[in-house]
DRENPA-958303 format. One record per residue (C-alpha): x, y, z. Coordinates in steps of 0.5 Angstrom, whole numbers. Example, Ala and Ser with C-alpha at 12.3 -4.5 7.8 and 13.67 -1.06 7.14 Angstrom:
2
- X; Y; Z
- 25; -9; 16;
- 27; -2; 14;
end
This chain:
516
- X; Y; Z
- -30; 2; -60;
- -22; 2; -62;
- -19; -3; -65;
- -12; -2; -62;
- -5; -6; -65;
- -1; -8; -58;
- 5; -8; -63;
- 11; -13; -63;
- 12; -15; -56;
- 15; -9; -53;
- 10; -6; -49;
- 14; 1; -50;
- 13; 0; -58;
- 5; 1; -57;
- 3; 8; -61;
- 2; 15; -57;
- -6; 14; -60;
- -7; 7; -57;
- -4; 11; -51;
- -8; 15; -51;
- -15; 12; -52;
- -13; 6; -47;
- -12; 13; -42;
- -20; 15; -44;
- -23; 7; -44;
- -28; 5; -40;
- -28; -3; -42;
- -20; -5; -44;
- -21; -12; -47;
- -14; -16; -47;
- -11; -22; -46;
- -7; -20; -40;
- -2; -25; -40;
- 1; -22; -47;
- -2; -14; -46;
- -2; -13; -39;
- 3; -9; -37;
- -1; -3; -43;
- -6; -2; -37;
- -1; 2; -34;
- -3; 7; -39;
- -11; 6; -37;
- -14; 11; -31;
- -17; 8; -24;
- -23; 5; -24;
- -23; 2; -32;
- -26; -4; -33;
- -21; -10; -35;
- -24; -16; -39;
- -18; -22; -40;
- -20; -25; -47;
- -18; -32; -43;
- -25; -31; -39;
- -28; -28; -44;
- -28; -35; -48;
- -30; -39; -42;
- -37; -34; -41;
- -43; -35; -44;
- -42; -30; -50;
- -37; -29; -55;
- -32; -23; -54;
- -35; -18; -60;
- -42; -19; -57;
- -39; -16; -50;
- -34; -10; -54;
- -42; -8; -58;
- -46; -8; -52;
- -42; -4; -48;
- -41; 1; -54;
- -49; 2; -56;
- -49; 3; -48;
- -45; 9; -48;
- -38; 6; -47;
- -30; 7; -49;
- -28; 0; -51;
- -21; -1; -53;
- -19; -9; -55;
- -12; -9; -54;
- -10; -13; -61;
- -3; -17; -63;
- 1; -14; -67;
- -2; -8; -72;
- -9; -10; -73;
- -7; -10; -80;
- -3; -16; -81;
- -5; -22; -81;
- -10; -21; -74;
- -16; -25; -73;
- -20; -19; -71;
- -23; -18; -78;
- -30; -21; -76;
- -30; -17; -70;
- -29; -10; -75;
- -35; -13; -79;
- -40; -14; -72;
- -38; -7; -71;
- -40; -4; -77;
- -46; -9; -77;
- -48; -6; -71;
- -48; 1; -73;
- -42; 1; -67;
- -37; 7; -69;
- -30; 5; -69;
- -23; 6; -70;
- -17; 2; -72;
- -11; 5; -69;
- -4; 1; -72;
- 1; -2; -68;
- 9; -3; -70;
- 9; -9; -75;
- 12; -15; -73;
- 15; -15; -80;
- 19; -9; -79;
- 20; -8; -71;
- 23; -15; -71;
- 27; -16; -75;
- 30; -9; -73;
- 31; -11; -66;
- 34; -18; -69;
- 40; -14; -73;
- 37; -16; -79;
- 36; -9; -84;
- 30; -12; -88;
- 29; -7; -93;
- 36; -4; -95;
- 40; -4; -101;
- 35; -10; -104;
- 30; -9; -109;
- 23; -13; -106;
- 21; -14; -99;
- 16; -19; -98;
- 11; -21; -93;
- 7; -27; -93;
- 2; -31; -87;
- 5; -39; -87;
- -2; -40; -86;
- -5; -38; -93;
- 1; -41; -97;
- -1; -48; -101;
- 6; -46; -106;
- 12; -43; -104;
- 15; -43; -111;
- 13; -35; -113;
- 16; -34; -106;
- 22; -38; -108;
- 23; -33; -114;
- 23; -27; -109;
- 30; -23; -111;
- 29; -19; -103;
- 28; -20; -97;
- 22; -25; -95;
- 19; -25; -88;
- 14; -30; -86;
- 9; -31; -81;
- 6; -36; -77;
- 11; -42; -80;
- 16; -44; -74;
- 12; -50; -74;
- 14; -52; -81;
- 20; -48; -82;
- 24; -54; -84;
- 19; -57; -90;
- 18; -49; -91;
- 26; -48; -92;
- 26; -55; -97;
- 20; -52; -101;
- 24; -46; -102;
- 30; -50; -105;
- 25; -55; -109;
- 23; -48; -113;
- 29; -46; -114;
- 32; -42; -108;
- 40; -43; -108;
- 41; -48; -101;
- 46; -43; -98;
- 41; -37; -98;
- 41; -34; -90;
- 35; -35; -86;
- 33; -33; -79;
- 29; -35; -75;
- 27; -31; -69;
- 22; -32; -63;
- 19; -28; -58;
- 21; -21; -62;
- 22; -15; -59;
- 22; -18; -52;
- 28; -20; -47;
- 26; -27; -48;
- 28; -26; -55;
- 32; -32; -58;
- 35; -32; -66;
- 37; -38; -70;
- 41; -36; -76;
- 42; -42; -81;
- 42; -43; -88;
- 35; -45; -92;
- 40; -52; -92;
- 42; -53; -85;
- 35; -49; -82;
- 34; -57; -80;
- 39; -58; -76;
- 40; -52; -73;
- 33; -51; -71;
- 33; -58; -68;
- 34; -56; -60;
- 32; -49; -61;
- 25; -50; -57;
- 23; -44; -62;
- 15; -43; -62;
- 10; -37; -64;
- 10; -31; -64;
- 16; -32; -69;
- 18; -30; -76;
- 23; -33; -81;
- 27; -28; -85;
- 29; -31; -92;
- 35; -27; -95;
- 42; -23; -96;
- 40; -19; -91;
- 40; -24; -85;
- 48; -23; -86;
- 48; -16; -83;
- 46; -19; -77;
- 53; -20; -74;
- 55; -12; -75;
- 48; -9; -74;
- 46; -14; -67;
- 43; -9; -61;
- 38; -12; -57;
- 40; -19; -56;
- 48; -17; -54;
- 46; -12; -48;
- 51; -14; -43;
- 44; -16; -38;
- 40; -20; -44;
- 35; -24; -42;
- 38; -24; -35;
- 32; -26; -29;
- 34; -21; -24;
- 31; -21; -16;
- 30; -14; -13;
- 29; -15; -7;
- 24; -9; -6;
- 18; -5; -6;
- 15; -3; -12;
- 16; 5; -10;
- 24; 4; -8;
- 25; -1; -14;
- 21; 4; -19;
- 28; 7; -21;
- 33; 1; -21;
- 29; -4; -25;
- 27; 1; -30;
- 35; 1; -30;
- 36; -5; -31;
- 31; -6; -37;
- 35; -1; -40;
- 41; -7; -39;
- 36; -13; -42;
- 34; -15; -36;
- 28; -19; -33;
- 28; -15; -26;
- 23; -18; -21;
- 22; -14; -15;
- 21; -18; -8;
- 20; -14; -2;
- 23; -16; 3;
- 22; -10; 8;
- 15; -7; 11;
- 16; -1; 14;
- 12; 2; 19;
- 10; 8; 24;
- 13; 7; 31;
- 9; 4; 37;
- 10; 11; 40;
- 9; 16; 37;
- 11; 22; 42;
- 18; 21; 41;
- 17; 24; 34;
- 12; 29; 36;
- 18; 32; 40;
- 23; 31; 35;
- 19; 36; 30;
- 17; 40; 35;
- 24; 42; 37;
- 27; 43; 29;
- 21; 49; 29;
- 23; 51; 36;
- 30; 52; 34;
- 33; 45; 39;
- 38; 43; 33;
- 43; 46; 29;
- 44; 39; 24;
- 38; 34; 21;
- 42; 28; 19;
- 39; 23; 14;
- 40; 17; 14;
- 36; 14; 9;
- 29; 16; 4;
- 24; 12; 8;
- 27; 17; 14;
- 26; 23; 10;
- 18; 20; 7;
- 18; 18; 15;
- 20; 27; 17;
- 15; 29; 11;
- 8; 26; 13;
- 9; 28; 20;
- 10; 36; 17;
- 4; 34; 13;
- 0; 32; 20;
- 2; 38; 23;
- 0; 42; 17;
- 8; 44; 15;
- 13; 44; 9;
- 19; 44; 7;
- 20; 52; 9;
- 21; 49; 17;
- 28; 47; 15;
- 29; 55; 15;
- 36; 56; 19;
- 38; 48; 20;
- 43; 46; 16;
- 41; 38; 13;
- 46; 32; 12;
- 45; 26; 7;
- 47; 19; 7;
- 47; 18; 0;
- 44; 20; -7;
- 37; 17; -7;
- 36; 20; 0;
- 39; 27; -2;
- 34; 26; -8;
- 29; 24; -4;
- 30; 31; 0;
- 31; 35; -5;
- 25; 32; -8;
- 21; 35; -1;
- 24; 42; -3;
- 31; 41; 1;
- 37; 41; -1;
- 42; 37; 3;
- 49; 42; 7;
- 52; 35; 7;
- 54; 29; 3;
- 59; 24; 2;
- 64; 25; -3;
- 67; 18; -2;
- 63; 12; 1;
- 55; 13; 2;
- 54; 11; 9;
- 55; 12; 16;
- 62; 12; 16;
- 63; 16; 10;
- 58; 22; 13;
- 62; 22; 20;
- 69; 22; 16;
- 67; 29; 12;
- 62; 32; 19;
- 65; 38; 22;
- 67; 38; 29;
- 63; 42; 34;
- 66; 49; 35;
- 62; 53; 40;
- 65; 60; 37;
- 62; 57; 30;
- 56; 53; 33;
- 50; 56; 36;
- 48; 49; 38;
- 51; 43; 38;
- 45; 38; 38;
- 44; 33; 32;
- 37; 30; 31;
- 38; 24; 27;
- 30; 21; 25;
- 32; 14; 24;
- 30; 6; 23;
- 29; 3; 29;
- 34; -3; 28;
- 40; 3; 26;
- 48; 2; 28;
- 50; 6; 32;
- 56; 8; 28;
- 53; 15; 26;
- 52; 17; 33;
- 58; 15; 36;
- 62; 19; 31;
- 59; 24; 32;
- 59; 25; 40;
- 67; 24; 38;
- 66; 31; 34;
- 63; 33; 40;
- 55; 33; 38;
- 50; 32; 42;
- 45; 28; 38;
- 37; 25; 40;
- 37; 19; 35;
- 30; 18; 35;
- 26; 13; 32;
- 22; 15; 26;
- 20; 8; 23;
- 20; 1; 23;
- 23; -4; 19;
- 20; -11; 19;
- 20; -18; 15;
- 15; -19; 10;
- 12; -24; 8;
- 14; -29; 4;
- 14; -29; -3;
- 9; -34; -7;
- 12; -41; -8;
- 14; -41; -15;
- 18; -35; -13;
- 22; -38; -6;
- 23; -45; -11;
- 26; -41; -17;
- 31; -37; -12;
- 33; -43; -8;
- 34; -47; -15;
- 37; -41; -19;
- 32; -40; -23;
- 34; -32; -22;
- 41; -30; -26;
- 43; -24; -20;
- 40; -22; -14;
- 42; -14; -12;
- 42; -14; -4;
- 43; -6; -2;
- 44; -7; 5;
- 44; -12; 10;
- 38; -13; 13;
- 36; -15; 6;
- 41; -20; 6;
- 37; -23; 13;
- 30; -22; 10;
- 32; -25; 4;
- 34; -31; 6;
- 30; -31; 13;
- 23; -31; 8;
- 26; -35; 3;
- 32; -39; 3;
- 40; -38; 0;
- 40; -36; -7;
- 43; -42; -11;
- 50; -42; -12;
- 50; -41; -20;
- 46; -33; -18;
- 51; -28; -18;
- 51; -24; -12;
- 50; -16; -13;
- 52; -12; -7;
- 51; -4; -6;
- 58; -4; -1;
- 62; -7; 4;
- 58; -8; 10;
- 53; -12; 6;
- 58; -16; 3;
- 60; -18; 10;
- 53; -20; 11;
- 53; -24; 5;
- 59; -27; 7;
- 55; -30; 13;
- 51; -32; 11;
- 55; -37; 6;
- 54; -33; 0;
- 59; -32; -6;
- 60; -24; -7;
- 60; -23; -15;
- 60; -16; -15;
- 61; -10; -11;
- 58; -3; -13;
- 64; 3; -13;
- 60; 7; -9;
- 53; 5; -5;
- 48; 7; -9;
- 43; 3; -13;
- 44; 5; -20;
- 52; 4; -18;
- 50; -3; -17;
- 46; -4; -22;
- 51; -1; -27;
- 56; -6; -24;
- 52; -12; -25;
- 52; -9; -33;
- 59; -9; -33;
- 60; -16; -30;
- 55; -19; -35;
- 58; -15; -40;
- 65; -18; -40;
- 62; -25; -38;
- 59; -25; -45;
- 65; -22; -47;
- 69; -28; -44;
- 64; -32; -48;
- 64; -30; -55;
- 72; -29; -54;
- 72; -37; -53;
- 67; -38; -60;
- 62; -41; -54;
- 55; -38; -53;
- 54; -33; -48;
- 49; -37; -43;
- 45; -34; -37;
- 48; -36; -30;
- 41; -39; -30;
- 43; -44; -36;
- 49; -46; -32;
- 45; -50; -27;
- 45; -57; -27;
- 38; -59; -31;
- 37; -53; -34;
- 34; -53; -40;
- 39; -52; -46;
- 38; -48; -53;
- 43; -50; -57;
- 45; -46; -65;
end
């Protein structure tokens, strides 16, 4: 039985050893709502208990976690925080331990720490005390008020405002710094900076819940120098990426690293062919030497042309004498990831059009064959084909996967996309502008509209939507670092003009505001 600290909030601040132990669990017991996202790290099969059914059972939490230890079983309870400070999971200890149930306790980052560094707040430097108390065991605050340091509390945001008058009542001087912070180390994270004599005031609209921490002291000054996390030019921004998981992987971890919520929606469901001969003569002809080039024009394209090599019981050594063209980066990464790498891309614009400016004309004395398999969607332009027939190439343009619509996202999501409930939304090409709101409805007027390139502006523009901002070059990360530095120089704009830097979403008639 392992008793392991989930940390602050940031599920990338969870220890290597409760990693590891979640990789080696049979039973994880959590409140899924809060951890979830850890049990990325369990193997398949694993046993999930979310503590919010547990308490509605028949038994209580800690008679589940000892019977399937005595059995035999790796029990892990994710626990808030490091379990250490101030948790509630002290009876749990004491029922293992009566139960002759081995166990260990592995800590987690302490809010007290991790928080406030995520806050801008140095806690411990350059002051002679650091102090940490839980709000709900103090009865007088007035050997706190005697702190000459920093002074962290925990589980007071409800009563912040009499714990800030109790302090001036013993002694503490009324402009002392304080902070208040909740939902620490997460994109959701919101910090009040005030005075021990305006914490009042300044707390009035603020809407703080727990988990937060107050922050008493000098140290809270340094924040307006030391602030990394909740300036990071996506902060808090809920983004709509309408993807797969798989195709999405990358670019939401990107945005993350941006601040942002991204939140993936596909819009797309690619299927086989209805047929699939035309492939089958497809593959045949590149290992029978019928072609001279293979074009790319997407990853789905490159995964369509791996599985049938798969099927035959081929690999990447098939290409042997081929030269291969990609559209893009992602697809050229997709192709040197099967073990190809690409004779050709563009240099400039990553489409069909880019790839047709920069392909070499047919020359019979140079070209022993001059015939072009391009695998592609069944919905394709015919841009790339018909410049290269005007190069002289001859090309079999063969469908080598489907694209249709998804289904519709769940309701709470339609509503928030239709309302502006998302800050942005990133369209990489124009059928997912089409899908997007053909399965769900125009975006809101107050979303910024992200779009990978011209072609899906135009798209956009059709459809009524207002294009905030256009990647450089047609790549998924250009597009999300475009998006980056649009909000960048709007938090910019904001600070310059001594306002608040606000979320899209924020602007929306009706939409809940936070005041300082």
């Amino acid at each position: 039985m392992a008793f392991v600290g989930a940390g602050p909030g940031d599920e990338n601040l969870l220890t290597l050893r409760g990693a590891d132990l979640l990789g080696k669990a049979d039973l994880v017991i959590l409140d899924r709502e809060a951890h979830g996202a850890l049990l990325r790290h369990c193997r398949a099969g694993v046993t999930v208990a979310d503590l919010a059914e547990l308490a509605e059972g028949p038994e209580p939490v800690i008679a589940t976690a000892v019977r399937d230890a005595q059995a035999g079983h790796t029990v892990v309870r994710i626990v808030p925080g490091d379990p250490s400070f101030f948790s509630s999971v002290a009876e749990e200890v004491a029922a293992c331990a009566k139960a002759d149930v081995d166990f260990e306790i592995v800590p987690g980052v302490p809010p007290a720490t991790a928080v406030l560094t995520y806050a801008g707040i140095p806690a411990a430097a350059g002051v002679p005390e650091f102090r940490i108390v839980d709000a709900a065991q103090v009865s007088d605050w007035a050997p706190h008020a005697a702190c000459q340091g920093t002074l962290v509390i925990y589980n007071g945001v409800a009563e912040a405002v009499p714990i800030g008058k109790a302090l001036i009542a013993a002694g503490k001087p009324d402009s002392t710094p304080v902070a208040v912070t909740s939902d620490g180390t997460t994109t959701e994270q919101y910090t009040v900076v005030s005075t021990l004599g305006r914490l009042g005031p300044d707390l009035k609209h603020a809407g703080m819940t727990e988990p937060a921490l107050i922050v008493v002291g000098d140290a809270v000054a340094q924040r307006e120098k030391l602030s990394w996390f909740e300036i990071r030019p996506l902060f808090g921004w809920r983004v709509l990426v309408p993807r797969t998981k798989e195709q999405a992987a990358g670019l939401s971890e990107q945005l993350r690293s941006y601040g942002a919520v991204p939140e993936e929606v596909p819009t797309i469901s690619v299927e086989p062919p209805r047929t699939p001969q035309q492939m089958d003569r497809a593959i045949k002809g590149l290992v029978t030497g019928r072609y001279e080039w293979v074009a790319f024009t997407s990853a789905n394209a490159v995964k369509a042309v791996r599985e049938k090599f798969d099927e035959y019981g081929l690999d990447a050594r098939a290409f042997a004498g081929l030269k291969v063209a990609a559209v893009g980066e992602a697809t050229a990464q997709s192709l040197v990831e099967f073990g190809v790498k690409p004779d050709l891309m563009p240099t400039g614009e990553q489409s069909s059009e880019g790839l047709v400016a920069e392909w070499p004309p047919y020359d019979s004395m140079l070209d022993p064959i001059n015939r072009v398999l391009l695998p592609r969607a069944d919905i394709a332009t015919e841009t790339l084909v018909a410049g290269l027939t005007e190069l002289g190439w001859e090309c079999d343009d063969v469908t080598a996967y489907r694209t249709v619509r998804a289904a519709p996202p769940p309701a709470p999501i339609r509503e928030a996309i239709k309302s502006g409930g998302f800050d942005a939304v990133l369209f990489t090409s124009s059928s997912t502008v089409r899908n997007l709101v053909g399965i769900a409805g125009k975006p809101h007027n107050v979303t910024v509209i992200a779009v990978i390139g011209p072609q899906t502006a135009k798209t956009a523009e059709e459809f009524g939507l207002r294009v905030d901002v256009m990647a450089d070059k047609a790549s998924a990360s250009a597009l999300a670092a475009a998006l980056a530095e649009y909000g960048a120089k709007q938090r910019q704009a904001a600070v310059a003009a001594g306002e608040i830097p606000r979320r899209p979403s924020q602007n929306r008639r009706g939409a809940r505001r936070r005041a300082k």
